[in-house]
Each structure stands twice: as structure tokens, then as C-alpha cells.
C-alpha positions as CSV (number, residue, x, y, z in Angstrom):
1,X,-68.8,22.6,-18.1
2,X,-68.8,23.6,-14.1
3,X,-66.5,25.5,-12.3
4,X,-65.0,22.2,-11.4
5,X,-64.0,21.1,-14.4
6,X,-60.6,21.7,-15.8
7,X,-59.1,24.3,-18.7
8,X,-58.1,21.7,-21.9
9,X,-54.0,22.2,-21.9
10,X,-53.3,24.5,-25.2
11,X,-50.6,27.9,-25.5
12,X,-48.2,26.7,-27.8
13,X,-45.6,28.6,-29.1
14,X,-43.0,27.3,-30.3
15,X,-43.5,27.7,-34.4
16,X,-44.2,31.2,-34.7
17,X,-45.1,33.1,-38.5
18,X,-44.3,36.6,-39.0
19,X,-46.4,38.5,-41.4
20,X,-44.6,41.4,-41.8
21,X,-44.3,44.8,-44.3
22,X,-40.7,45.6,-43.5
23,X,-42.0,48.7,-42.7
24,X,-42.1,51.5,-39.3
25,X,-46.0,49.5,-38.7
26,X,-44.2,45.8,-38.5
27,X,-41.1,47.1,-36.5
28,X,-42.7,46.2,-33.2
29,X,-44.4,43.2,-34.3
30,X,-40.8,41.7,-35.7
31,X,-39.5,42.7,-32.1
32,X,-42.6,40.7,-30.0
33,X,-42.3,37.9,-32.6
34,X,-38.1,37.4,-31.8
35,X,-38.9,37.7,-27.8
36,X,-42.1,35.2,-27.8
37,X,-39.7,32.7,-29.9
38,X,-36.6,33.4,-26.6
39,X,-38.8,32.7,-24.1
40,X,-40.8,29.7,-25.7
41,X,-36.9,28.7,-27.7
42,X,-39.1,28.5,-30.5
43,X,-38.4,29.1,-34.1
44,X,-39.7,32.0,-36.5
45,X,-40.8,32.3,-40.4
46,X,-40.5,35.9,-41.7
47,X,-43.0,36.1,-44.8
48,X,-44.0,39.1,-47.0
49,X,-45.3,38.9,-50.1
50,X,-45.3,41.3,-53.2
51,X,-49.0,41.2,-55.0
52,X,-49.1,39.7,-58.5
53,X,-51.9,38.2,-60.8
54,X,-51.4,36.2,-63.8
55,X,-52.5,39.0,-65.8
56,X,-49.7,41.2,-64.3
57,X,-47.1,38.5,-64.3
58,X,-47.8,38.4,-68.0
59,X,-47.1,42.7,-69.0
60,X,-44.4,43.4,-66.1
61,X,-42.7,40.0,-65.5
62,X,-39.5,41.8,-64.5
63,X,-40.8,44.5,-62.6
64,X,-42.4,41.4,-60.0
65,X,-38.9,40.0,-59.9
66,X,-37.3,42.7,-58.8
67,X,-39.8,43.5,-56.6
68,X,-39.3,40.2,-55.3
69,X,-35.4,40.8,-55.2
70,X,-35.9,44.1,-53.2
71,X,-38.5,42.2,-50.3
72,X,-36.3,39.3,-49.7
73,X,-33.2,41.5,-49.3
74,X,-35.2,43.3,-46.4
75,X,-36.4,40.1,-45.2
76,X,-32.9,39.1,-45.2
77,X,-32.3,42.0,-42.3
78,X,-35.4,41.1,-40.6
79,X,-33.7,37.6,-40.6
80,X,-30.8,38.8,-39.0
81,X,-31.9,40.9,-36.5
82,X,-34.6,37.9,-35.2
83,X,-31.2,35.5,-35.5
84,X,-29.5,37.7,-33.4
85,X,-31.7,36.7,-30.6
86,X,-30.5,33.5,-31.1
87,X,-33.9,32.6,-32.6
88,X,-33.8,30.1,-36.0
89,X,-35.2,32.1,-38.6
90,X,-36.4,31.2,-42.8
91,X,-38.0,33.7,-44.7
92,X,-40.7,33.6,-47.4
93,X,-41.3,36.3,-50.3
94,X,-45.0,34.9,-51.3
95,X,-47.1,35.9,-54.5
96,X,-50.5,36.4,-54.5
97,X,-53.3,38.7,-55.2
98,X,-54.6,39.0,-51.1
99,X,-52.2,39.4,-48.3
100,X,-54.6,37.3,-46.0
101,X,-54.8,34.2,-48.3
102,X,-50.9,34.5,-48.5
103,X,-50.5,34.6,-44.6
104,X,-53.3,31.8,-43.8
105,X,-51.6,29.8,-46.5
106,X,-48.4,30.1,-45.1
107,X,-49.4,29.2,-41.7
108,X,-51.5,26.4,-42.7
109,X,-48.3,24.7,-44.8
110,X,-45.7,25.4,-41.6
111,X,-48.3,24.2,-39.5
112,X,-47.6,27.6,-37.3
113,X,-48.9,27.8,-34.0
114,X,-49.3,31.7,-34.2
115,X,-49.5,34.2,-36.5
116,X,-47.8,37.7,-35.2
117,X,-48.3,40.5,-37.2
118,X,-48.7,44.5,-37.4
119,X,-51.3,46.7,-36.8
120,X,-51.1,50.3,-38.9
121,X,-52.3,53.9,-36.9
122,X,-55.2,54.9,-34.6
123,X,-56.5,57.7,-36.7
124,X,-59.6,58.4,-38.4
125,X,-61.4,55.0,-39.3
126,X,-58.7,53.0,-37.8
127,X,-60.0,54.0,-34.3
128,X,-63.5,51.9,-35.6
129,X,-62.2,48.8,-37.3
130,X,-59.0,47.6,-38.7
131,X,-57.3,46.5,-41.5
132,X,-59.3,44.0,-44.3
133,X,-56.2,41.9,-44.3
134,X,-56.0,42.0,-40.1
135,X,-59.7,41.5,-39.6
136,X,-59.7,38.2,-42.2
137,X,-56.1,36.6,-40.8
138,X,-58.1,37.0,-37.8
139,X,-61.4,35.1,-38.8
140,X,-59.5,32.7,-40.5
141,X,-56.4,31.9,-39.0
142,X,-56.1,27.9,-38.0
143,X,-54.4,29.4,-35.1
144,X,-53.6,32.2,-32.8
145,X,-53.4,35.8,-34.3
146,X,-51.4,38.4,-32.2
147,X,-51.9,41.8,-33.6
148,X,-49.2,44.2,-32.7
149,X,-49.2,47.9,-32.9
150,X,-46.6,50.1,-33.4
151,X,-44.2,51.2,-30.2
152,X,-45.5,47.9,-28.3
153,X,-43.1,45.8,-26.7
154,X,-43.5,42.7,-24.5
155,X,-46.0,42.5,-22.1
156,X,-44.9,43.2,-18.5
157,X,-47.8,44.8,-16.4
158,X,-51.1,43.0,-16.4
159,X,-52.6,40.5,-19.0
160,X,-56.2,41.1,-19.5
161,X,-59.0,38.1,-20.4
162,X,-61.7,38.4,-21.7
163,X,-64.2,35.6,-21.4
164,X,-67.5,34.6,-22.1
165,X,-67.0,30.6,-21.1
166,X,-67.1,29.1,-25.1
167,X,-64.7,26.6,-25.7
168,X,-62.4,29.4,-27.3
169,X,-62.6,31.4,-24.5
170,X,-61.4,28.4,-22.2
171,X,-58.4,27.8,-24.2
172,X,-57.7,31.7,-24.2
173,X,-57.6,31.3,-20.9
174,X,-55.2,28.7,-20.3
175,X,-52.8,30.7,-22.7
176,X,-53.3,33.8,-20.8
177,X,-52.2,31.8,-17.8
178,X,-49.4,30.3,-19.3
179,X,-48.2,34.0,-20.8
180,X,-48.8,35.4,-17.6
181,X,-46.8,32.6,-15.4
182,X,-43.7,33.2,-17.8
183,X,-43.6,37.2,-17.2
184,X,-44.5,36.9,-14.2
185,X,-47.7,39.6,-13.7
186,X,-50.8,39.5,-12.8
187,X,-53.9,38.2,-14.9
188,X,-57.6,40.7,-14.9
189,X,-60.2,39.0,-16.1
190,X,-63.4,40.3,-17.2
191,X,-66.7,38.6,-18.8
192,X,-69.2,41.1,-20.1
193,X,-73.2,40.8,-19.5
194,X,-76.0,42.5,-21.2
195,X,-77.9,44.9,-18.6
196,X,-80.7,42.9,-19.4
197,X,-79.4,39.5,-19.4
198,X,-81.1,36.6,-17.4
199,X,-79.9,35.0,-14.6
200,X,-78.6,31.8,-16.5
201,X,-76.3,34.3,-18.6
202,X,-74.8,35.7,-15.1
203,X,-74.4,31.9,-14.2
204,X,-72.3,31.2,-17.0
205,X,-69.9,34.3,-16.6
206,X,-70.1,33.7,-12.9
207,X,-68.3,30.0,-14.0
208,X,-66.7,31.2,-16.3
209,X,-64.4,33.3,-14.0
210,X,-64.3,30.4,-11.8
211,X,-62.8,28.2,-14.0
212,X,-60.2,30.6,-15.1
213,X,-59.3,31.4,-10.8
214,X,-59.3,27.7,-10.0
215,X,-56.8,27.2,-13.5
216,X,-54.0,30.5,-13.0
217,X,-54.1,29.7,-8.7
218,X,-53.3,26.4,-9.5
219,X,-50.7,27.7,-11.8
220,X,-49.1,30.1,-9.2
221,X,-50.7,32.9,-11.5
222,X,-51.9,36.1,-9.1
223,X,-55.8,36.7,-10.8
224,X,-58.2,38.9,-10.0
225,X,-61.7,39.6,-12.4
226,X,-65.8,40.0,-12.4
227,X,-68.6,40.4,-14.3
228,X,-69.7,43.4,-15.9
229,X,-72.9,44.4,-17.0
230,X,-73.0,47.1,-20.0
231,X,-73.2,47.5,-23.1
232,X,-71.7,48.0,-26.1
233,X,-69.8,44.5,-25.4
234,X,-66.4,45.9,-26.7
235,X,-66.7,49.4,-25.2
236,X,-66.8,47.7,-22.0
237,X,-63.8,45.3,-23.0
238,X,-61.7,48.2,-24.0
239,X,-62.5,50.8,-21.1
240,X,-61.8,47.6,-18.6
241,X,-58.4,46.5,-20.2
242,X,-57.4,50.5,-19.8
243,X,-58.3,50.5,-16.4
244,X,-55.9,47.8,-15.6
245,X,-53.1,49.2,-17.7
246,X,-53.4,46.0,-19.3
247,X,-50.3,45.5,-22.0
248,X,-51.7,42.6,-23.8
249,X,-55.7,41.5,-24.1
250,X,-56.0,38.2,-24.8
251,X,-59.7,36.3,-26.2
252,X,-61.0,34.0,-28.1
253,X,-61.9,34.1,-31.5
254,X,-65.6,32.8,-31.4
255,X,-68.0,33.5,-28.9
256,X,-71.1,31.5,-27.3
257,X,-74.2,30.4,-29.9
258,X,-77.1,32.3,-29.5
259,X,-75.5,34.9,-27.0
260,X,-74.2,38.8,-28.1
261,X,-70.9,37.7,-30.1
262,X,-68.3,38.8,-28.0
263,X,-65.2,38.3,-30.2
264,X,-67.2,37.3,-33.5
265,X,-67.3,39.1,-36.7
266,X,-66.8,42.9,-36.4
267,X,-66.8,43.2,-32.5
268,X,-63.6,41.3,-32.0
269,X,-62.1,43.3,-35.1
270,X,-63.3,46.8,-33.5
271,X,-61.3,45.5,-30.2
272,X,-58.0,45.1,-31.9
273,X,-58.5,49.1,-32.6
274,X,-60.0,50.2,-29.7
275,X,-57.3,49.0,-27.6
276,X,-53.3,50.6,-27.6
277,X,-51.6,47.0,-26.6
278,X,-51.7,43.5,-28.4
279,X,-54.2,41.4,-29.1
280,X,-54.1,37.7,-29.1
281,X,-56.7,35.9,-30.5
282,X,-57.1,32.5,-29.7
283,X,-58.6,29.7,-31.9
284,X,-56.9,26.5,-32.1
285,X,-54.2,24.9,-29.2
């Protein structure tokens, strides 16, 4: 793809999961989840789920029940505060033994077209990586993950994409447009080189940015960006998004064959902690 070409359309919306804890960690996420839903007048599911085996099931039946009682009555209040947004709202108390299987199900049967959750504290470890159940929502999500941590609210300073010019990274961009346009600030964009990189992979970030320019100008989207070489990829990512006073980072959720995987695996899971805004990560439309 050239500079030329256009970004596929893709930034849906409007059927929104919440994966939430009911807890101080999910507050925020509950909060960005409601506002997304106003300004797309989309609709939310609130899901939580209490872990259970067959084994368990089969000692403490009545313990899981009331454990089930006691989520869905705090659903119920996460219900009513979303619904008081004027935001449709169902809720879901799901068993299971992994709360990432539970979330990708759940998205997969209400055929969601993102998948907001929480993101716990900055300490220790946490500054490194982040949760097992985060990381894998993340890597297998059929759609877009936004990972919100606690105190964040909607994004109203800059937006900041990352790109590396895969097919994932397009459609991130066209999303970060389309996020951008609606509250009305600025997009950075930024796509990372290895020091020693060849000219061909400056070529391809070089078009990259282009494409994304051409797409949010078109858009009525003020954009500024470059390339930067350095390395590691995601210290580079995290020092440029704090630079900008970015409020929300926004990539996609596979990078380019064969060159230094950008949001794959481990990298794009030590982003989501390195950074102190949202992260949306993009996969499908």
C-alpha cells in the first residue's frame, strides 16, 4: 500500500462489553465505557463472572450461588449508574474457571465491537507487564480492547498513534481519527525504527505517516507525527505519548511479519503498563 491509497473504513462503537470487577480498579473503566456508548448512542453489556469448576460446583454449590447473588446485585448498580447516561444497559454474571475465556466468550456471543475493561496499579511488577487476564483479552479479543486505569477519564488533550503501517495499524489509525474528530483534539503520531534499520524500513514508516496525514486532513482532524529511531520499541512509544500529554494511545494489535513486533506478544502488553492513560488496541473493524 502507498501513501496514496486510502485507510479501510472501521471504529465502530456502538455494542460495547464491559468487563468489570465492581471494584475501585473498574470504577473508571465503567465511567469511559457509559461516555464512549453517549457519544457513539451505543449500547453496553456489564459482565463479571465468579470462578467455579465442576469440581467446586460439586462441594460448595451454595456458596457459588450466593456468590452469584452478591455480583449481580453490584452489577445491578453498575447497571444503573451506565442507564443513567441514558445508555441501554444488560448485565451478565458468567461462570468459569479464567476470567479471559469468560470475557472473549462474551464478546464473541454479543458480537461486541469493543471490549473496555480495567487496569489494576503501577507498582512493583505492574510497571513491567500487566495482568494474565489483560495481556490474553488483549491477544485474543475478536475486537478492540480498551484498557483503562484507575482515575482516567475521557480523552480530551491529544490522542497518540502508534504505527508501523500493518493492516492493524491502518485500521488503528482510522479509529484514532474517528475518536479524535468526535472530541475534537489533536492526533501525534509516531512510528518507531530500529537505529539500524534499512532504508526500506524508513520507507515504510515514512508511508505509513502519510497515509494516516492524508486520512485525519481529510477528516478535518489537526495531526502532526515522525519517525523515530531508538530502541527499546515501547520505551520509545511510552516516553513519546508522555511527551505529548497524550490521554489515550491507540495501536494495533499485530505488528508487520518479519519486522521488531511493535504491538505483538509482550511488547504491546508492557505498553499498557508503561503508559498512565488508556490503551486501545485495535484488531478487527
Amino acid at each position: 500500500m502507498n501513501a496514496g491509497q486510502q485507510l479501510l473504513p472501521t471504529g465502530r462503537f456502538g455494542n460495547i462489553l464491559l468487563a468489570t470487577e465492581c471494584s475501585e480498579f473498574s470504577q473508571s473503566a465503567e465511567d469511559l465505557a457509559a461516555a464512549l456508548a453517549v457519544q457513539f448512542q451505543g449500547r453496553v453489556t456489564a459482565m463479571t463472572m465468579v470462578v467455579s469448576n465442576p469440581e467446586y460446583e460439586s462441594v460448595a454449590f451454595g456458596l457459588l450461588q450466593e456468590k452469584e447473588s452478591a455480583a449481580m446485585q453490584q452489577l445491578v448498580q453498575v447497571k444503573e449508574r451506565i442507564m443513567l447516561q441514558g445508555v441501554p444497559c444488560d448485565v451478565q454474571v458468567r461462570r468459569g474457571v479464567y476470567p479471559h475465556d469468560e470475557i472473549i466468550d462474551a464478546a464473541v456471543e454479543i458480537g461486541a465491537d469493543l471490549v473496555v475493561m480495567g487496569r489494576r496499579g503501577r507498582r512493583g511488577l505492574a510497571r513491567l507487564m500487566v495482568g494474565d487476564a489483560t495481556a490474553r483479552v488483549v491477544a485474543k479479543s475478536p475486537c478492540k480492547v480498551l484498557v483503562v486505569p484507575r482515575g482516567q477519564t475521557l480523552w480530551h488533550k491529544t490522542i497518540f498513534l502508534a504505527t508501523d503501517g500493518s493492516r492493524y495499524s491502518d485500521r488503528a489509525a482510522v479509529t484514532a481519527t474517528i475518536l479524535a474528530k468526535k472530541a475534537n483534539i489533536p492526533l501525534r503520531v509516531v512510528s518507531v525504527v530500529e537505529s539500524k534499520s534499512n532504508t526500506n524500513r524508513h520507507a515504510i514508516a515514512k508511508d505509513a505517516l502519510d497515509r494516516v496525514f492524508n486520512h485525519a486532513r481529510e477528516e478535518g482532524v489537526e495531526v502532526t507525527g515522525n519517525v523515530i529511531e531508538g530502541h527499546p520499541v515501547v520505551d520509545v512509544l511510552a516516553e513519546a505519548a508522555a511527551a505529548c500529554q497524550a490521554d489515550l494511545v491507540v495501536g494495533g494489535s499485530h505488528g508487520r511479519t518479519g519486522m521488531e513486533r511493535v504491538f505483538l506478544g509482550s511488547v504491546m502488553e508492557r505498553l499498557i503498563g508503561r503508559v498512565s492513560c488508556p490503551v486501545l488496541a485495535i484488531k478487527g473493524g
